[in-house]
C-alpha positions as CSV (number, residue, x, y, z in Angstrom):
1,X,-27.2,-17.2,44.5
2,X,-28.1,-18.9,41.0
3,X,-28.8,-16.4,38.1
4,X,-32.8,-17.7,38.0
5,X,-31.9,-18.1,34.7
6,X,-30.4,-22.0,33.5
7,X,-30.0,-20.7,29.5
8,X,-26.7,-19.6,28.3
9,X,-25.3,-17.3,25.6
10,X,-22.4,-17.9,23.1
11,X,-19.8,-15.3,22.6
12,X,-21.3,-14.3,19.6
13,X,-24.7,-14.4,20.7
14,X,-23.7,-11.8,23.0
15,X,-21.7,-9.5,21.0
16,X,-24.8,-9.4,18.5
17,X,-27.2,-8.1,21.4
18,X,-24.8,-5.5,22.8
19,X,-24.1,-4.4,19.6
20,X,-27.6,-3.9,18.3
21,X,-28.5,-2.1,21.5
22,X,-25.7,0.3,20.8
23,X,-26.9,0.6,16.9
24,X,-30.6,1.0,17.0
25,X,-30.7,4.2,18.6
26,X,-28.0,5.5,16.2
27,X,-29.5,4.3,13.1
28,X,-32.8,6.6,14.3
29,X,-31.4,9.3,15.8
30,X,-28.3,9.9,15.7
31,X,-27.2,11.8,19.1
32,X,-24.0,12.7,18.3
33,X,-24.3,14.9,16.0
34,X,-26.1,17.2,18.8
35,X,-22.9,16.6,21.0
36,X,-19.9,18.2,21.7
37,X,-17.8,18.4,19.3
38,X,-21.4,19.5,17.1
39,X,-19.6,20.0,14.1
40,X,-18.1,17.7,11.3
41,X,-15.5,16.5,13.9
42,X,-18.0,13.9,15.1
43,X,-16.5,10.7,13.7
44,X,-13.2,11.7,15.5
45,X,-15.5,11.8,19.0
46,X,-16.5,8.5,17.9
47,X,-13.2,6.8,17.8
48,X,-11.6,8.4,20.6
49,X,-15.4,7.1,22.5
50,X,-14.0,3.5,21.9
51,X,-10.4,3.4,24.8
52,X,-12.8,5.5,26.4
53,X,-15.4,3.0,27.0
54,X,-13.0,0.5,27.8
55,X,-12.0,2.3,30.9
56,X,-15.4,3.0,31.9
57,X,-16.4,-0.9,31.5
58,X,-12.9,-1.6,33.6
59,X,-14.9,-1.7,37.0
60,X,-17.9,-4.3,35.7
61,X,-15.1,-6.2,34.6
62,X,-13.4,-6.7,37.4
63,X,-16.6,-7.1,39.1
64,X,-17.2,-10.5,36.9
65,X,-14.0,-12.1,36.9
66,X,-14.4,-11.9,41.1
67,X,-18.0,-12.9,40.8
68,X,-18.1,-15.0,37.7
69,X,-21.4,-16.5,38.7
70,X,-23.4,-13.3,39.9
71,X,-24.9,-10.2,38.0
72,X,-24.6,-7.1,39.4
73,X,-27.4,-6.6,41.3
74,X,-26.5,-10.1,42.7
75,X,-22.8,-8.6,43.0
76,X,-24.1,-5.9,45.3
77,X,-25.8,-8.0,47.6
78,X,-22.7,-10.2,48.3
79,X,-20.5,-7.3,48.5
80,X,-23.0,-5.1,50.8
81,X,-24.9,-7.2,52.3
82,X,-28.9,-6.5,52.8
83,X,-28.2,-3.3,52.1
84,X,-27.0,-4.0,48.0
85,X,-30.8,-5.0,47.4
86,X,-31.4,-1.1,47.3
87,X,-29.0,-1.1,44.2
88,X,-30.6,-4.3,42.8
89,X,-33.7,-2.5,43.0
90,X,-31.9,0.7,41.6
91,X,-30.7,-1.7,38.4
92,X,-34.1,-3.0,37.7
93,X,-35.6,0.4,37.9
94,X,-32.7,1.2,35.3
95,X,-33.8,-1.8,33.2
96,X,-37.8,-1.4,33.3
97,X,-36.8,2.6,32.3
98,X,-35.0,1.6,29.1
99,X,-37.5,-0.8,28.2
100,X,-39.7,2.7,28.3
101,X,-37.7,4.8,26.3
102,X,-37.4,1.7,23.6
103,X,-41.3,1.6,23.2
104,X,-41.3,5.3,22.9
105,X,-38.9,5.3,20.6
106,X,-40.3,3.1,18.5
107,X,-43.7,4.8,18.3
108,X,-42.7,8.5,18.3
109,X,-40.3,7.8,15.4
110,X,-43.4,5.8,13.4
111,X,-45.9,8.4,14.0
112,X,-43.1,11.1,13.2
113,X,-41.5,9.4,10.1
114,X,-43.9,6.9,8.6
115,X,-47.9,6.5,9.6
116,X,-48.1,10.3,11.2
117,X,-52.2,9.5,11.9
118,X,-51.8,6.3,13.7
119,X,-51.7,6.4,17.5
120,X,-48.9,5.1,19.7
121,X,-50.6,2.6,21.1
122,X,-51.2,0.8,17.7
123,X,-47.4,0.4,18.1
124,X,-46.0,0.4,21.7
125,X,-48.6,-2.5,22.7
126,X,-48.1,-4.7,19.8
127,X,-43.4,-4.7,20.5
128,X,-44.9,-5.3,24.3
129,X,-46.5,-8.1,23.5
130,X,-44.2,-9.7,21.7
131,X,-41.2,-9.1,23.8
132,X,-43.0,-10.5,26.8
133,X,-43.2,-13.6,24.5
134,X,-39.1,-13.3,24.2
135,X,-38.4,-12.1,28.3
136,X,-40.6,-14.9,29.7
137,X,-38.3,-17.5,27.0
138,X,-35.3,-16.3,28.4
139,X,-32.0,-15.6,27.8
140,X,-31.2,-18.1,25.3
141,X,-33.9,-17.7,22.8
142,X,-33.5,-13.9,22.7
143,X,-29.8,-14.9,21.5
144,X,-30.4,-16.9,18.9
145,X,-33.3,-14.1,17.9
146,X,-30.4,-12.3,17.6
147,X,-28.5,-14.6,15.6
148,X,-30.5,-14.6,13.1
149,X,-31.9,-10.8,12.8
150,X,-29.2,-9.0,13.6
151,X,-26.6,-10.2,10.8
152,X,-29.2,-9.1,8.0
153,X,-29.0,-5.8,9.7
154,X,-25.5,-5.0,9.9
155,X,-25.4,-6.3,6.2
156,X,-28.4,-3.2,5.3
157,X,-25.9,-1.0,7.7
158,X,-22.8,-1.9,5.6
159,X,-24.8,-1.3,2.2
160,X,-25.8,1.7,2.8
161,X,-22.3,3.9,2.3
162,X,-22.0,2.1,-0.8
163,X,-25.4,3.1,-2.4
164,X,-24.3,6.6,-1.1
165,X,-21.0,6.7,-1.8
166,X,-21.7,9.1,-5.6
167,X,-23.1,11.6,-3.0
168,X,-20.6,11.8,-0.9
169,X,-18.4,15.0,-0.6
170,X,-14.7,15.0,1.4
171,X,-15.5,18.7,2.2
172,X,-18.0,18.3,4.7
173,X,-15.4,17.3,7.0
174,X,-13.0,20.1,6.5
175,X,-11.6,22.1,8.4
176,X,-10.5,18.9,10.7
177,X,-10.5,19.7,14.4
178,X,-12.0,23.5,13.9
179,X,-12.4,24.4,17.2
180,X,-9.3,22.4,18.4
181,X,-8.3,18.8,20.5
182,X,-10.9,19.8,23.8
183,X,-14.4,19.5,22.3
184,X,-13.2,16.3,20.4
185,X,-12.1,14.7,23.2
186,X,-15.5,15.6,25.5
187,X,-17.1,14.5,22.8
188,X,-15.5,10.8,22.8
189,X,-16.1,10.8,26.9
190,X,-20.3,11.3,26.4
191,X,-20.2,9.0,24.0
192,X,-18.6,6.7,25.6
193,X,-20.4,7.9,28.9
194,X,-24.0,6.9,27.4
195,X,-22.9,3.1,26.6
196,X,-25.3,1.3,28.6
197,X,-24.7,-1.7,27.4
198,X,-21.8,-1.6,29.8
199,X,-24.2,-2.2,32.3
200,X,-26.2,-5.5,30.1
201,X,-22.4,-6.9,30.1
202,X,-22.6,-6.9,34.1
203,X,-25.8,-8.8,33.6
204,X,-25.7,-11.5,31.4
205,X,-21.7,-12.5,32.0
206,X,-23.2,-15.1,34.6
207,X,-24.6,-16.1,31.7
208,X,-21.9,-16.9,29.3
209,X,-21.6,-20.9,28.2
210,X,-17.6,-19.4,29.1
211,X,-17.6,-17.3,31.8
212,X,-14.2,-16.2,31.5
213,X,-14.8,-14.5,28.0
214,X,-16.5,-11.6,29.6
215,X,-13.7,-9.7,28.4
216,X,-13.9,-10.6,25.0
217,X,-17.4,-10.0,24.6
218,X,-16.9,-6.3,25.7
219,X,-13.6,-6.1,23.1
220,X,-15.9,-7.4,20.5
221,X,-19.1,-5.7,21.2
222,X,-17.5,-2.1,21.8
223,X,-15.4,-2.8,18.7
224,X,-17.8,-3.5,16.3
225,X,-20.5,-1.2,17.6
226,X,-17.7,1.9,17.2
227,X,-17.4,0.5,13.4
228,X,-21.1,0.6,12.5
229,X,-21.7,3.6,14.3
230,X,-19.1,5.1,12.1
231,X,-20.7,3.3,9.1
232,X,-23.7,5.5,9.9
233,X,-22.1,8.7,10.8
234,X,-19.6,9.4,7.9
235,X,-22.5,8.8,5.0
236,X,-24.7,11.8,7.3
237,X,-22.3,14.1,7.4
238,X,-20.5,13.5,3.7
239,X,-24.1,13.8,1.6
240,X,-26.0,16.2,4.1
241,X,-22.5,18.2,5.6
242,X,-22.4,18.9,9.3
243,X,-25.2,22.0,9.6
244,X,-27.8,20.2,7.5
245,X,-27.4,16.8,9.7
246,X,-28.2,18.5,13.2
247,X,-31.2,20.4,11.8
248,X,-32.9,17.1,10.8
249,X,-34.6,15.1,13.6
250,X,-33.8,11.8,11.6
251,X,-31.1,12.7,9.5
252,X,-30.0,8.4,8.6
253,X,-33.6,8.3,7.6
254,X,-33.4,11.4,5.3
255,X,-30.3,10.3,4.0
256,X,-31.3,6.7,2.8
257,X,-34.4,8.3,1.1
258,X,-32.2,10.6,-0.8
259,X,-30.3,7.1,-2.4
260,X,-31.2,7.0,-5.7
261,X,-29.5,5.0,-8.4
262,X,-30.9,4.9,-12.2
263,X,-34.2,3.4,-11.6
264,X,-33.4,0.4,-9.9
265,X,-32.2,1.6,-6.2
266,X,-34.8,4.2,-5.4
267,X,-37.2,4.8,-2.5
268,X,-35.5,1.9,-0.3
269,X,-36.8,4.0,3.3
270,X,-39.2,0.9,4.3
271,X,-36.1,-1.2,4.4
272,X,-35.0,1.3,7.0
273,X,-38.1,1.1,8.6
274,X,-38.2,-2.8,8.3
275,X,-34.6,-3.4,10.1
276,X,-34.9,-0.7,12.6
277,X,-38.6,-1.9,14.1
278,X,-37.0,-5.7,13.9
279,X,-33.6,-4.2,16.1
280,X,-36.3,-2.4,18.3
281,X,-37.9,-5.8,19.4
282,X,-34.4,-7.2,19.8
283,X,-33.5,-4.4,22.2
284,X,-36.9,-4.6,24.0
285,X,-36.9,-8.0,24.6
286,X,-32.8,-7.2,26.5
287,X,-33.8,-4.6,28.3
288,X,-37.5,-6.2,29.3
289,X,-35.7,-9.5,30.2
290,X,-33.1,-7.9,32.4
291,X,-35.4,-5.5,34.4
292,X,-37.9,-8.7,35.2
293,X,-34.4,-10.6,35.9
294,X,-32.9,-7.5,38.2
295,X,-36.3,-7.6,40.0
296,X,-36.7,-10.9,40.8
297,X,-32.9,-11.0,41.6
298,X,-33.6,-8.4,44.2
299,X,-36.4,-9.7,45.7
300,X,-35.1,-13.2,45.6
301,X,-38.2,-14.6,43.6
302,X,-38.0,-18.0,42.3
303,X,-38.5,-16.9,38.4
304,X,-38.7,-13.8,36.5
305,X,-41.4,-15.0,34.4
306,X,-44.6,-13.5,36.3
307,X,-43.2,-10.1,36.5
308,X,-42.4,-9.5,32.7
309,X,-46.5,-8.7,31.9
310,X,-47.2,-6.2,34.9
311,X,-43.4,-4.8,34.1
312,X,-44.2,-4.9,30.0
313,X,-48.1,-2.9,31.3
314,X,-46.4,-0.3,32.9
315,X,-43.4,0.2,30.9
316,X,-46.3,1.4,27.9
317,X,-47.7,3.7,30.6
318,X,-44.5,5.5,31.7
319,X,-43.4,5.3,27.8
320,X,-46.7,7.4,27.2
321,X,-46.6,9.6,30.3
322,X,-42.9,10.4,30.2
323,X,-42.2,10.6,26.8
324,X,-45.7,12.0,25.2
325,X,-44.0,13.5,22.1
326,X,-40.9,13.5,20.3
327,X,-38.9,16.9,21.9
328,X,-39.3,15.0,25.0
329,X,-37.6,12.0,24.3
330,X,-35.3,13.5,22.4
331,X,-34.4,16.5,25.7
332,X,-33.7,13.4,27.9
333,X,-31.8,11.6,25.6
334,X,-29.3,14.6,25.1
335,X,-26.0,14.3,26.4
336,X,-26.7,16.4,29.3
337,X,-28.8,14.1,31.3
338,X,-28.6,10.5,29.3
339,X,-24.9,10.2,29.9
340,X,-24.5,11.2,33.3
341,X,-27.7,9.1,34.3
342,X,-26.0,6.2,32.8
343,X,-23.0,6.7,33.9
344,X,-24.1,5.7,37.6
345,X,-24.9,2.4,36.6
346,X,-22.7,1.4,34.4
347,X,-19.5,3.4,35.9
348,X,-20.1,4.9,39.4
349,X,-21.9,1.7,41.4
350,X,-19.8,-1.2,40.2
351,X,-16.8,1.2,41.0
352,X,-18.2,1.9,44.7
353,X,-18.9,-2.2,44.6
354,X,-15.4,-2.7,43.7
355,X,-13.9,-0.7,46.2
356,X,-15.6,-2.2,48.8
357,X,-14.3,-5.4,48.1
358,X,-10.6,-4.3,47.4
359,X,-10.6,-2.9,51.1
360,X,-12.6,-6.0,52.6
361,X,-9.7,-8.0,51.2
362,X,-6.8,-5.1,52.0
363,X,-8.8,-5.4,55.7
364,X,-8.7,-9.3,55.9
365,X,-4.6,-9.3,54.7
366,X,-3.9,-6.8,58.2
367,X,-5.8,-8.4,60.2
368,X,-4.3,-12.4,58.8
């Protein structure tokens, strides 16, 4: 089974994208400061999230050093037989759904934050568009997208604590661990629980120009996503102080419009708005090219190409219908049902697909 796809990503390529997919949701809205621990113990949850992670990705991992030239819903098939296409089909259902929740993301948080009076549509169909442009390109294009918007963005992410940094009070984060070691830890395991990009590893390591880096890609991507999430985090809660950070529904947002420095740093919120809508259409154009790549994968099509416009039409209609305000996206992205609903793909499947294969082989050694 080829991957459909000839294009090929570098190592760095592919630490930018999974790393920006981890970011943009954080630099919006922030989930953890809703999650356990809830309190100014966050950034602790956040640290202890990153060993986490790394056992949760141990399965997909194992998965592509076996496999080295199949994706996971390719992996199922070869493992299960006809019956793995019901998990391909369950992985591009997975894909098409975050390419959903990334349009309505980007157009509740515009009509919440910036142009209240515009409709969605004036923004979800416009991000379609182009990120059909970038799925039906490929892999390799969307990379070097990537190399070249997502640097600028990190480099805003990094600037930020600075400009901040004569706000910033050490006693929003005392007492340390105030309600003990348990809520700390549950709070590393969700976050580490709702890392989806586990699952994008799984699909683009077939293609790697090194296949055998898959490893380092996940070191690197987990790494350096952990360290800019921080970036954000710390800043929140040492201007605005734990209480005040949970109350507001985009509390990065509020904090960058409170920088102000003499006259020359002021009002620097469309810069925000600028890096987070360019992210978006990175992290569109992933999750759109991997739910037209899991689908034609499962249904053995030639290309992925004609399936990324009826995917990209009816991703803006379940965006609408699923998600037609803000409380709703923001319920199913909770905790409670975003990180056990990823957890199946990115933990539970390639764990039931390894097991399978460890005793198919433990089977074949008795019987040899």
């Amino acid at each position: 089974m080829k991957p459909l796809d000839e294009g090929r990503l570098t190592v760095r390529q592919a630490v930018l994208l999974m790393v920006i997919l981890r970011l943009i949701h954080v630099i919006v809205f922030l989930p953890e400061l809703t999650s356990p621990p809830a309190n100014q113990d966050v950034w602790i949850s956040e640290i202890i999230s990153l060993p986490i992670v790394f056992l949760l990705a141990l399965p997909v991992l194992a998965l592509t050093s076996r496999y080295p030239e199949h994706s996971l819903v390719q992996q199922a098939e070869v493992v299960l037989g006809p019956a793995g296409k019901v998990i391909g089909f369950l992985y591009a259902w997975f894909f098409f759904h975050f390419t959903a929740i990334t349009l309505s993301k980007v157009g509740l948080f515009m009509t919440a934050a910036v142009l209240p009076q515009t409709p969605l549509l004036a923004f979800t169909l416009p991000l379609v568009i182009v990120g059909a442009s970038a799925a039906r390109n490929g892999i390799g294009p969307i990379g070097t997208i990537a190399e070249v918007l997502v640097p600028p963005i990190l480099l805003v992410v990094l600037l930020v604590p600075v400009l901040a940094i004569k706000d910033f009070d050490l006693r929003m984060f005392q007492p340390v661990l105030e309600n003990g070691l348990g809520p700390v830890l549950h709070g590393g395991g969700t976050i580490a629980a709702r890392m989806a990009e586990v699952a994008v590893l799984g699909m683009i390591a077939p293609l790697l120009r090194r296949k055998d880096k898959a490893t380092r890609v996940a070191v690197g991507a987990f790494t350096l996503a952990t360290f800019f999430v921080l970036l954000v985090t710390l800043p929140v809660l040492g201007v605005l102080g734990p209480e005040e950070s949970r109350s507001r529904t985009f509390a990065y947002f509020t904090l960058i419009r409170m920088i102000s420095i003499g006259e020359f740093v002021e009002r620097i919120e469309m810069l925000h708005v600028l890096i987070w809508v360019l992210g978006a259409f990175v992290k569109l154009s992933v999750w759109y090219y991997l739910a037209a790549l899991a689908l034609a994968q499962a249904t053995n099509l030639p290309s992925w190409r004609p399936l990324v416009l009826p995917l990209g039409l009816l991703a803006v209609v379940l965006s609408i219908y699923q998600f037609p305000n803000l409380p709703a996206l923001i319920e199913f992205a909770s905790y409670r049902i975003w990180a056990p609903y990823v957890l199946v793909f990115t933990t539970v499947i390639p764990a039931l697909l390894l097991l399978v294969t460890l005793l198919r082989r433990t089977g074949r050694r008795k019987s040899g």
